[in-house]
FISEZA-782078 format. One line per field, with one value per residue: x, y, z of N, C-alpha, C, O in turn. Coordinates in pm, whole numbers, plus 50000, padded with zeros to 5 digits. Layout:
N
n.c1: [X;...]
n.c2: [Y;...]
n.c3: [Z;...]
ca.c1: [X;...]
ca.c2: [Y;...]
ca.c3: [Z;...]
c.c1: [X;...]
c.c2: [Y;...]
c.c3: [Z;...]
o.c1: [X;...]
o.c2: [Y;...]
o.c3: [Z;...]
end
This chain:
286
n.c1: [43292;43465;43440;43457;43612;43442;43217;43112;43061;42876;42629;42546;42509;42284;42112;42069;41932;41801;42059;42196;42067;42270;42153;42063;41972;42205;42247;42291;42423;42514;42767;42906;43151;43283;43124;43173;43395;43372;43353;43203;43014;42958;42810;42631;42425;42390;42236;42031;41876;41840;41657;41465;41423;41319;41399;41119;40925;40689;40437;40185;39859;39519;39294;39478;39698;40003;40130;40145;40060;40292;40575;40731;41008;41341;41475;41449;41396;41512;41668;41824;42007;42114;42338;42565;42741;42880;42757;42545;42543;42660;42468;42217;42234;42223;41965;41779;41880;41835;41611;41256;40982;40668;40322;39994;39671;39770;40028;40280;40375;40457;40648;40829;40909;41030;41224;41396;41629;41883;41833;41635;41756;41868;41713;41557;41344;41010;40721;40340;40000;39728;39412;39072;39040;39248;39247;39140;39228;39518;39495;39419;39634;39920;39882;39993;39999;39872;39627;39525;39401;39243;39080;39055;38941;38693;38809;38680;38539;38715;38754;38921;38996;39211;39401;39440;39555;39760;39874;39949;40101;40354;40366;40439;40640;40805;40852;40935;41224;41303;41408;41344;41501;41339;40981;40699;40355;40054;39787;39557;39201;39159;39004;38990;38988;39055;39300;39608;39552;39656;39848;40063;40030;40132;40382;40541;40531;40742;41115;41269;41252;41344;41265;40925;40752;40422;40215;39994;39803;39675;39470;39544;39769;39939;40139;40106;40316;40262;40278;40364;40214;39972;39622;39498;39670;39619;39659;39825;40091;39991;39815;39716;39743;39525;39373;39318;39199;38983;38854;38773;38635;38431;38365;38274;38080;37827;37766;37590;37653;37973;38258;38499;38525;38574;38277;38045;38202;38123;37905;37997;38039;38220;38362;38370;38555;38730;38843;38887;39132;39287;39409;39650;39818;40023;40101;39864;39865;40051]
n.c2: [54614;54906;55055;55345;55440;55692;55697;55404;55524;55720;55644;55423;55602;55760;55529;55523;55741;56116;56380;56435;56657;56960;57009;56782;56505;56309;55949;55766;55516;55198;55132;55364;55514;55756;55901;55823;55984;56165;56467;56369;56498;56622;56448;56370;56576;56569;56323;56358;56516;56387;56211;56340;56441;56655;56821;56717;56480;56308;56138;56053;55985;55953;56222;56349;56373;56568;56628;56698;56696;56602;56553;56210;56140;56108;55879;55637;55600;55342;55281;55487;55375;55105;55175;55216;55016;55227;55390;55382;55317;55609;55757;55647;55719;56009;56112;55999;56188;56447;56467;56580;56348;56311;56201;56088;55947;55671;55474;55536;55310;55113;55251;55274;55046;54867;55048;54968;54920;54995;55212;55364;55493;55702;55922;56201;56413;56427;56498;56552;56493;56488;56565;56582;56424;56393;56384;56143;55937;55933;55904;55655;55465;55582;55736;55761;55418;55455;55677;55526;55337;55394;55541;55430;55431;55261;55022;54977;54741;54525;54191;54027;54121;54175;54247;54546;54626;54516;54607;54884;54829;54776;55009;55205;55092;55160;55417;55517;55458;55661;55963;56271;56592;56829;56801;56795;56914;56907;57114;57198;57175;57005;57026;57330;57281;57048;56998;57071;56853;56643;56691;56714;56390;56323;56421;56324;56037;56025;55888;56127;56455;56732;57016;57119;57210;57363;57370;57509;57445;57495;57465;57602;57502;57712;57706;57828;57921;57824;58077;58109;58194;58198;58206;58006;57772;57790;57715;57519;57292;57337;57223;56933;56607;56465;56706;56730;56483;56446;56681;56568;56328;56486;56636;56429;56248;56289;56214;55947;55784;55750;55713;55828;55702;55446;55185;55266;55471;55730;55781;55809;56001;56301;56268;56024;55951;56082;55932;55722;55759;55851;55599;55617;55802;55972;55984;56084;56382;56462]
n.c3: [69834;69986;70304;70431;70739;70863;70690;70777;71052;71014;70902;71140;71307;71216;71177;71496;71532;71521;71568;71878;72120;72217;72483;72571;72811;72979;73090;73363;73452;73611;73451;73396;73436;73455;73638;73859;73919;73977;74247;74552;74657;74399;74270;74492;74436;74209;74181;74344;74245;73969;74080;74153;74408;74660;74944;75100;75084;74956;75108;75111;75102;74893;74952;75145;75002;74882;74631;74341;73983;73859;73641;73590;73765;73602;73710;73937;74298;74369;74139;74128;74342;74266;74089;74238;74519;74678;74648;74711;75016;75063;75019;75127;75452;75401;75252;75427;75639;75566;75471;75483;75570;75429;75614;75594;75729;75718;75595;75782;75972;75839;75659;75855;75951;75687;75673;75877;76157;76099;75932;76046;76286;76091;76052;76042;76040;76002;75878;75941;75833;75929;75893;75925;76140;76302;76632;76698;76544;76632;76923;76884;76816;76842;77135;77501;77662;77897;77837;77656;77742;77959;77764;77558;77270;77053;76784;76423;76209;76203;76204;76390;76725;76896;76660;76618;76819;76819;76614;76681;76939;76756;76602;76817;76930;76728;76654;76880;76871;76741;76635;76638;76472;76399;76368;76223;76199;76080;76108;75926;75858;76173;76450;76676;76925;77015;76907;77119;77238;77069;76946;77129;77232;76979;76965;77233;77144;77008;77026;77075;77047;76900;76792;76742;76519;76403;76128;75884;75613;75287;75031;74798;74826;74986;75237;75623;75842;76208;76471;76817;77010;76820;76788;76759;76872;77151;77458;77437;77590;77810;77962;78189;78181;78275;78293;77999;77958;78093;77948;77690;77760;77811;77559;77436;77519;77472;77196;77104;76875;76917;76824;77010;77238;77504;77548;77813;77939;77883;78062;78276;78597;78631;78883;78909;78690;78759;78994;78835;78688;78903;78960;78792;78885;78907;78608;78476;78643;78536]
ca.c1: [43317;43523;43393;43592;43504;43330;43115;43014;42994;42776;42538;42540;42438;42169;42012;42046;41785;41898;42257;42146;42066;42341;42089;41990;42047;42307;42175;42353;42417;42613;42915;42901;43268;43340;43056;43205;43530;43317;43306;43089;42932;42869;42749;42475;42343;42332;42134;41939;41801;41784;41558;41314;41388;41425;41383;41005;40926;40505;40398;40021;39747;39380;39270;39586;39831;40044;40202;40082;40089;40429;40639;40800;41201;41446;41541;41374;41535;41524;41690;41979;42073;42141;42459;42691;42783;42957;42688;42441;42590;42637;42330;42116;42211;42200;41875;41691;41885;41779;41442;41112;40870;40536;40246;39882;39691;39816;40193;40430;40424;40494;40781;40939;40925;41079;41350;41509;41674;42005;41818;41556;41828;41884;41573;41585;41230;40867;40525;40190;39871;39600;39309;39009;39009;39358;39318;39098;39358;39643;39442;39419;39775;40027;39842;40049;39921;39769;39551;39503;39348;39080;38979;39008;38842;38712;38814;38600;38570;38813;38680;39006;38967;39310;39477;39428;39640;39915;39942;39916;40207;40439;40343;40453;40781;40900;40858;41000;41314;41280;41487;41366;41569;41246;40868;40602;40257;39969;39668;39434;39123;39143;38904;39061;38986;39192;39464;39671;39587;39670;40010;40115;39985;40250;40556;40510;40506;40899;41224;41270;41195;41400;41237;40786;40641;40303;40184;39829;39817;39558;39406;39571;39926;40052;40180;40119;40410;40206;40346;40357;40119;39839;39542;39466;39757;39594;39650;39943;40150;39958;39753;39785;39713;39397;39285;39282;39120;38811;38805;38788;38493;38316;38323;38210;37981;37679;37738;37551;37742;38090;38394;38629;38555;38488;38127;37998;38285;38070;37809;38037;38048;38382;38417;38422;38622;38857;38853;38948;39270;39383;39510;39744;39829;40138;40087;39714;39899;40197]
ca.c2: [54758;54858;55128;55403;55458;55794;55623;55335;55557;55783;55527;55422;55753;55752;55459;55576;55877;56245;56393;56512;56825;56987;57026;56649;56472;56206;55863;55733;55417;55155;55157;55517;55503;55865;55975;55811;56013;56324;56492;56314;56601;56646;56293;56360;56666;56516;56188;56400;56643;56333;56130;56428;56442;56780;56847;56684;56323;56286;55954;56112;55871;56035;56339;56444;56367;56685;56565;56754;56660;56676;56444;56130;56211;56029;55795;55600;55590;55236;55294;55530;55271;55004;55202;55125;54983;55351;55507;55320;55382;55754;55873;55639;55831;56117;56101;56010;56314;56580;56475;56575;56259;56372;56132;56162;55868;55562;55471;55539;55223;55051;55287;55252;54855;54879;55112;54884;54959;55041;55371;55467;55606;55858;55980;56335;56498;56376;56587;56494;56581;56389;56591;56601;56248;56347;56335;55996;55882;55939;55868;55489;55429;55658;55750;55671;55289;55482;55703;55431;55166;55507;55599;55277;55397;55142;55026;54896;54662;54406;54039;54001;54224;54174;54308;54659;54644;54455;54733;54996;54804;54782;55141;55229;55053;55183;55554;55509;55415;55749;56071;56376;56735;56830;56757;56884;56931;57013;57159;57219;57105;56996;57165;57376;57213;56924;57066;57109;56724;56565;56775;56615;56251;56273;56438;56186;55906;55984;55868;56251;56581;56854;57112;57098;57325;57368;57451;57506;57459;57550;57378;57697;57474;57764;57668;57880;57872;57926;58120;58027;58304;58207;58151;57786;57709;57845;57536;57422;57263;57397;57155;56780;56455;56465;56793;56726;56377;56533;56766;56484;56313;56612;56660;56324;56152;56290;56122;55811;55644;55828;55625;55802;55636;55305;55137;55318;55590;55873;55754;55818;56142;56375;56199;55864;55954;56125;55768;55591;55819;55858;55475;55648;55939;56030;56046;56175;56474;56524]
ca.c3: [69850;70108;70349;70496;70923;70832;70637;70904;71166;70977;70899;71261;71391;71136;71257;71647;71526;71466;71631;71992;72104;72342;72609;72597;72914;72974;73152;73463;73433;73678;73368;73359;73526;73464;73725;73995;73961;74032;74411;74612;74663;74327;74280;74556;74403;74069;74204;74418;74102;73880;74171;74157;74566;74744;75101;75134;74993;75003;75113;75185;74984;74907;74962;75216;74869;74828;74502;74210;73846;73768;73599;73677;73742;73529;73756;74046;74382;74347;74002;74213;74479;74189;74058;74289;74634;74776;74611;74818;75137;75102;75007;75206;75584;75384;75247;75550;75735;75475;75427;75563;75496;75480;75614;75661;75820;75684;75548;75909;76018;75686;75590;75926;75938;75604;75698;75906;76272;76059;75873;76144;76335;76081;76046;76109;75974;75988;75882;75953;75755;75970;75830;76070;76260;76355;76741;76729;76512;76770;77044;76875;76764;76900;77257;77577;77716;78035;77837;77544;77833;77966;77666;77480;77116;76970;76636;76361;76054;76253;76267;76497;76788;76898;76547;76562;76941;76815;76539;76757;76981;76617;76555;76893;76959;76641;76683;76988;76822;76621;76739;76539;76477;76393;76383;76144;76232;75995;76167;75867;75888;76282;76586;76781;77101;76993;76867;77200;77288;76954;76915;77303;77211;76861;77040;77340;77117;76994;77144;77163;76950;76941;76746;76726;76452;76361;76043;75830;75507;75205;74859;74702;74808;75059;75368;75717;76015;76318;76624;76961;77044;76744;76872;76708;76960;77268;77579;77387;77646;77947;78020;78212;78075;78353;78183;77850;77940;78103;77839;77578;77727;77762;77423;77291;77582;77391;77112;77105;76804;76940;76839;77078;77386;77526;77585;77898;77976;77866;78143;78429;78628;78647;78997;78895;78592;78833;79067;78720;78685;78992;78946;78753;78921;78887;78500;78455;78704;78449]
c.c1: [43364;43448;43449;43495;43397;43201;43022;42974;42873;42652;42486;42444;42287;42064;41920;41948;41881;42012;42157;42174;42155;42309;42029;42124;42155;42256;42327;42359;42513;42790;42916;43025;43310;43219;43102;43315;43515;43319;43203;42958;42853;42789;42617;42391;42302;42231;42059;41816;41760;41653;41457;41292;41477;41395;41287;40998;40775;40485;40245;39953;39662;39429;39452;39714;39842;40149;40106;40088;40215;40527;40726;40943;41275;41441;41470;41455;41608;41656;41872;42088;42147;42291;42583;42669;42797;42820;42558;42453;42607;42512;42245;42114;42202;42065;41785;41757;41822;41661;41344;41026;40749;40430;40123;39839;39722;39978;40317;40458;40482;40645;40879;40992;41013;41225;41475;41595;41806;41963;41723;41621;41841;41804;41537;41462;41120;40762;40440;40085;39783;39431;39221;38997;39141;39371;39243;39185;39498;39592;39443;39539;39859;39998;39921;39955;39812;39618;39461;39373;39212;39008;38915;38919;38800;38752;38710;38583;38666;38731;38800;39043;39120;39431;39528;39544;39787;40006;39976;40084;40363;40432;40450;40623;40893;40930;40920;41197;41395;41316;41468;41432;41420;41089;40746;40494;40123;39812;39519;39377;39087;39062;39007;39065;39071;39291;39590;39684;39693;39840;40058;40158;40161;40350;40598;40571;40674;41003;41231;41230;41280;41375;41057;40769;40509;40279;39984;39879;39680;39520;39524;39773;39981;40075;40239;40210;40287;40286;40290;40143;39942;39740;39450;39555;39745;39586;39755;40081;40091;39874;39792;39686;39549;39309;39187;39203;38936;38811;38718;38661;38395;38245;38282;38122;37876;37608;37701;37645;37882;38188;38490;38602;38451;38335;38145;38073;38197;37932;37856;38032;38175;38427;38427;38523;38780;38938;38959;39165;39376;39454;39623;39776;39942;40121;40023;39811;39980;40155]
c.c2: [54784;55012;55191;55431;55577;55742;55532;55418;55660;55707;55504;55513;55769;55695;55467;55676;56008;56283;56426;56610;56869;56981;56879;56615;56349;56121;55812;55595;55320;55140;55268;55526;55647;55909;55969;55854;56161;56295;56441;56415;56654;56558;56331;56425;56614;56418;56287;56449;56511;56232;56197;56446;56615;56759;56771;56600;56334;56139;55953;56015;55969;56180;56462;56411;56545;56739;56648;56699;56638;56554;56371;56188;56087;55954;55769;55609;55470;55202;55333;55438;55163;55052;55194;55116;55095;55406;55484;55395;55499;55749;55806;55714;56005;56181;56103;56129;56438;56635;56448;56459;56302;56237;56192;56007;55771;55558;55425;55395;55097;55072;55290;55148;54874;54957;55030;54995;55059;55272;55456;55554;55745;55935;56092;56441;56420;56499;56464;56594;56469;56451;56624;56505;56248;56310;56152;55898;55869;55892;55716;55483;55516;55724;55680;55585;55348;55574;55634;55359;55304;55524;55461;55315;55323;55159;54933;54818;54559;54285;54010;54146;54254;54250;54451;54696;54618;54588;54849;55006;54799;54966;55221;55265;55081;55333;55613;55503;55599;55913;56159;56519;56803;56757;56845;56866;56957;57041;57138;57107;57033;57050;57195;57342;57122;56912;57057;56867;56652;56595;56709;56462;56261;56332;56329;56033;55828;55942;56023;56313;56701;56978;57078;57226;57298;57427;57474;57541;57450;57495;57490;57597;57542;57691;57819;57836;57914;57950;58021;58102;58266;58172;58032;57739;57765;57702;57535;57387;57303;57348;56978;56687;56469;56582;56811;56593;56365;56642;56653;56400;56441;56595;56568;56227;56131;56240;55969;55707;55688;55705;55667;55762;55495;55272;55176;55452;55712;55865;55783;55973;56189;56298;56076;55857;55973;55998;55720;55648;55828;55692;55503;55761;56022;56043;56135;56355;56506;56613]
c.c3: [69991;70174;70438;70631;70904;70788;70706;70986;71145;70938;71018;71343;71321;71169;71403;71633;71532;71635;71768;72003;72182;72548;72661;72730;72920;73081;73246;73457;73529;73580;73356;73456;73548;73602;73857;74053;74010;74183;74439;74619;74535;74310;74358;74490;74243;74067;74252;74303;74011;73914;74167;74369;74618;74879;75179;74983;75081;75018;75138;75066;75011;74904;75055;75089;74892;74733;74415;74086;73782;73742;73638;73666;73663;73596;73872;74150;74360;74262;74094;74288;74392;74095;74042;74413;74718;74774;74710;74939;75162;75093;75106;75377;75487;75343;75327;75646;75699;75429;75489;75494;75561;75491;75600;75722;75836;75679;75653;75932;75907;75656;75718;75992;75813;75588;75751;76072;76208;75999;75940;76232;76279;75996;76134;76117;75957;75973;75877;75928;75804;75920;75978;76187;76335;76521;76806;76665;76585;76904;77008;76847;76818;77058;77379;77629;77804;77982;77780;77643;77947;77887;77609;77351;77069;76828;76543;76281;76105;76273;76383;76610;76832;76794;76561;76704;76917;76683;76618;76852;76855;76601;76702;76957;76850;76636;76795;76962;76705;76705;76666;76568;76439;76343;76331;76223;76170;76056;76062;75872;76083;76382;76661;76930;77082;76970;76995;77277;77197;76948;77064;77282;77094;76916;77188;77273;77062;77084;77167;76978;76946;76894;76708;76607;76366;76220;76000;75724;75441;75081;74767;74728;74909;75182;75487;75821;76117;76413;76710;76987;76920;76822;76850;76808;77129;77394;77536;77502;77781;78005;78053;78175;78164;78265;78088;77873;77981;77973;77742;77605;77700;77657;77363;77400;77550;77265;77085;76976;76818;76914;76914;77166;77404;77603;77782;78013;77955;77998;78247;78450;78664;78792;78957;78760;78688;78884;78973;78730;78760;79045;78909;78749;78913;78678;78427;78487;78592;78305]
o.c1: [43329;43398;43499;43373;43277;43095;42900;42854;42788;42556;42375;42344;42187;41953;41802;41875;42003;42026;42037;42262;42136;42370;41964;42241;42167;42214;42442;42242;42624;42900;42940;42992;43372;43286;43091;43358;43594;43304;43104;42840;42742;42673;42508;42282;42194;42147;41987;41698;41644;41573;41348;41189;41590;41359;41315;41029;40750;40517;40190;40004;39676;39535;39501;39829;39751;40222;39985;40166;40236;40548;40811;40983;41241;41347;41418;41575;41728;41737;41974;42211;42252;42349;42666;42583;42741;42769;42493;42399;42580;42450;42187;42008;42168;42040;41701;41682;41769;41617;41319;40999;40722;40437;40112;39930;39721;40046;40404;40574;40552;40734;41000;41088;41117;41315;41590;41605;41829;42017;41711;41576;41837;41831;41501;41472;41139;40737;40449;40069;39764;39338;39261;38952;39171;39460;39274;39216;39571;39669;39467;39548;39829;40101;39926;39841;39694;39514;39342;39261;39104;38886;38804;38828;38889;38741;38666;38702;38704;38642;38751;39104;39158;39533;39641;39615;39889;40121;40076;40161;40474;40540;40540;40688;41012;41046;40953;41276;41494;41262;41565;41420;41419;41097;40706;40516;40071;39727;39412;39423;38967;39074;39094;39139;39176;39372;39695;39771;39800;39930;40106;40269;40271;40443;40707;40634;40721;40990;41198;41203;41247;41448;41055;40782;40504;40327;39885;39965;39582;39628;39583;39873;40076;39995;40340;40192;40227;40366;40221;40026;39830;39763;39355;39510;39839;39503;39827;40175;40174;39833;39863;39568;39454;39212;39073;39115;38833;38702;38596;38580;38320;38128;38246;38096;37812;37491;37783;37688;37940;38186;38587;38699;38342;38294;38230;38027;38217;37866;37776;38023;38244;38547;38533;38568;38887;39049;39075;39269;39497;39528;39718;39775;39934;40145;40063;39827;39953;40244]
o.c2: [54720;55084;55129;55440;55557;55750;55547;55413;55683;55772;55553;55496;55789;55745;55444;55696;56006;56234;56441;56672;56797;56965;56864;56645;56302;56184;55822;55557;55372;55138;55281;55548;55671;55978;56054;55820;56242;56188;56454;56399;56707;56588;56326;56373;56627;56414;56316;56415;56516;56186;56140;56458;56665;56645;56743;56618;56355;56047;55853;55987;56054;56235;56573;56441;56626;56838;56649;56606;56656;56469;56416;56264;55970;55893;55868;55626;55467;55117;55267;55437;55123;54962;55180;55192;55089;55459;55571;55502;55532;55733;55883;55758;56105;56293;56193;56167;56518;56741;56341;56469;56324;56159;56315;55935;55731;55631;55340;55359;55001;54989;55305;55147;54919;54929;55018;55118;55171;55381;55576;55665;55853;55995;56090;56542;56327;56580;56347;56711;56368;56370;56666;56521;56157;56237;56078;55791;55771;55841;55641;55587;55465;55767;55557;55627;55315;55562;55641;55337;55265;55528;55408;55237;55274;55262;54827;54819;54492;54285;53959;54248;54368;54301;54481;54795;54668;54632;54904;55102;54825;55024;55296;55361;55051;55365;55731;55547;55620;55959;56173;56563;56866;56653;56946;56802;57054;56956;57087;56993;57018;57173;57120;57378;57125;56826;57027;56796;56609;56511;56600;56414;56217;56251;56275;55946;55714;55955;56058;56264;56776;57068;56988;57342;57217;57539;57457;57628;57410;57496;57442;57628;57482;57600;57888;57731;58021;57864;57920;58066;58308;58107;57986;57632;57778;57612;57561;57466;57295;57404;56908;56703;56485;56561;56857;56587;56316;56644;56666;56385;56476;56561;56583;56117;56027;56226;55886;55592;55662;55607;55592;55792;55455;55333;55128;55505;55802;55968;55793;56056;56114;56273;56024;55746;55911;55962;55687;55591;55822;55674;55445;55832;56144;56158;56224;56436;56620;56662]
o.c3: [70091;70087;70532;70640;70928;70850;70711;71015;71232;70979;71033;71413;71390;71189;71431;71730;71545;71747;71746;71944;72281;72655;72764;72754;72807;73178;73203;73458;73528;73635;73236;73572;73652;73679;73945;74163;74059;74242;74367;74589;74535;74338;74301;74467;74185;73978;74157;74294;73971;73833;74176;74435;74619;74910;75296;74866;75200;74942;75184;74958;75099;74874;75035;75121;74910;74738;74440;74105;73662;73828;73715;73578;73686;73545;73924;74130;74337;74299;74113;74287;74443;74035;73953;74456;74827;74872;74768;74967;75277;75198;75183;75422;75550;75387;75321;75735;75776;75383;75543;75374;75679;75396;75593;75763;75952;75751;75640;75911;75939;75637;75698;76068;75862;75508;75708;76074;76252;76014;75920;76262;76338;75892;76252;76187;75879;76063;75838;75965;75736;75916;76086;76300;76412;76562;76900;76719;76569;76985;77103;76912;76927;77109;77377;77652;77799;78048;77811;77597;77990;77902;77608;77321;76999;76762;76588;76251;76009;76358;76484;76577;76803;76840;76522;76688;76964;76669;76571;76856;76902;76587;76664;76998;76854;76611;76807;77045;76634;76806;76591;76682;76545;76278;76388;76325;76224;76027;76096;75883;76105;76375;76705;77022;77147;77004;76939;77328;77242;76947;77032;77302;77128;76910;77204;77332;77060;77206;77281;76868;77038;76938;76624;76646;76273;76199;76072;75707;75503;75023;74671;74662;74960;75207;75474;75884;76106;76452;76702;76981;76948;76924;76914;76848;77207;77393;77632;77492;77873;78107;77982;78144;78088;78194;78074;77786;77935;77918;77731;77513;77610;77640;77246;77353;77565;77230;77047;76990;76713;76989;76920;77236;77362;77702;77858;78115;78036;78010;78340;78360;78731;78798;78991;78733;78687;78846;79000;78764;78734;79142;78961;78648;78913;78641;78351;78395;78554;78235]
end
């Protein structure tokens, strides 16, 4: 029996499962030759929407996650990059220019080893959600050397005492490398006394900064700008590295199991603290 094409291809379709709906999506595929004859421009916006990436990419683990429930996107980036060759190369400077990556206290030094010298350049946007440990957290890893080697935090859980320095130096020399148009900030949860150090310590730690903003954000999801003028941001920039470093014992000499400062620093008196600093006087002063 012979079988006219209607016939096969109706069959065919049959098998594939019912006709599609108009609104069904269409899969991207590296033979998908017609996509690549679209404007680049459209091209981005179409990868962009099918990646599930807008403006802010969460990299936060635990409790600082600010990822919600919401479903995976069609397509991985991974998935994007594998397309084509051009397609590669555009989007990846474009990607890292457009997009805020959000941390909290883990991840940075991971994703900017991984980046590669070629895409840290264009790395235009960073947030930070450090929670409450954020300025003992900066004070160990991102702290300039001179205050790093006063304070000296210890760190803990290391059988190699050495480890946690050499990260610290990796963490360091790579942020350094790192030129932001702007610089997030997330306050919540933080003390207000610390606030004015902590925010110093992470703009310090870039090759440069050209725009700082602070925010606070809430369980309910919103997100607060703060002014200059708020008064969570009271010190902010108005005090010197000496300052804020007497401040900082102050506040934690009394603590007998204190992790921010090293074995017998909280024992000294503001004059011999002073002594210690004025080794490095021209910075303490700045």
């Amino acid at each position: 029996m012979l079988h006219t094409a209607d016939y096969i291809f109706g069959k065919r379709s049959q098998a594939l499962g019912p006709l599609p709906s108009p609104n069904d999506t269409v899969s991207i595929q590296p033979l998908f030759q017609p996509f690549l004859r679209l404007p680049p421009e459209l091209q981005e916006m179409i990868l962009m929407y099918a990646t599930g990436l807008t403006r802010d990419y969460d990299l936060c683990h635990g409790a600082l996650s600010r990822t919600s429930g919401s479903a995976e996107p069609p397509i991985s980036l991974s998935g994007m990059f594998r397309i084509s060759p051009p397609i590669t190369a555009t989007m990846l400077p474009y990607i890292f220019h457009r997009t805020n990556f959000h941390f909290g206290l883990t991840g940075t030094t991971n994703f900017l080893w991984q980046c590669g010298p070629g895409n840290r350049r264009h790395i235009r946007r960073l947030a930070f959600h450090f929670g409450h440990s954020a300025l003992l957290h900066c004070m160990r890893w991102l702290s300039p050397d001179e205050l790093y080697e006063l304070l000296e935090p210890p760190h803990q859980n290391y059988t190699q005492p050495g480890l946690p320095r050499f990260w610290r130096c990796q963490l360091r020399a790579l942020v350094k490398e790192v030129h932001l148009l702007e610089l997030t900030i997330d306050v919540k949860g933080i003390p207000q006394s610390e606030i004015a150090m902590m925010v110093r310590i992470v703009v310090a730690a870039f090759g440069s900064v050209e725009r700082v903003k602070i925010i606070e954000t809430s369980l309910r999801g919103s997100t607060k700008v703060l002014a200059k003028d708020d008064e969570k941001l009271v010190g902010l920039g108005g005090e010197s590295w000496r300052e804020m470093s007497k401040g900082y014992v102050e506040r934690y000499k009394r603590q007998w199991h204190s992790l921010h400062l090293k074995k017998g620093l909280g024992e000294m008196s503001m004059e011999e603290l002073d002594g210690l600093m004025d080794k490095n006087k021209e910075f303490f002063d700045s």
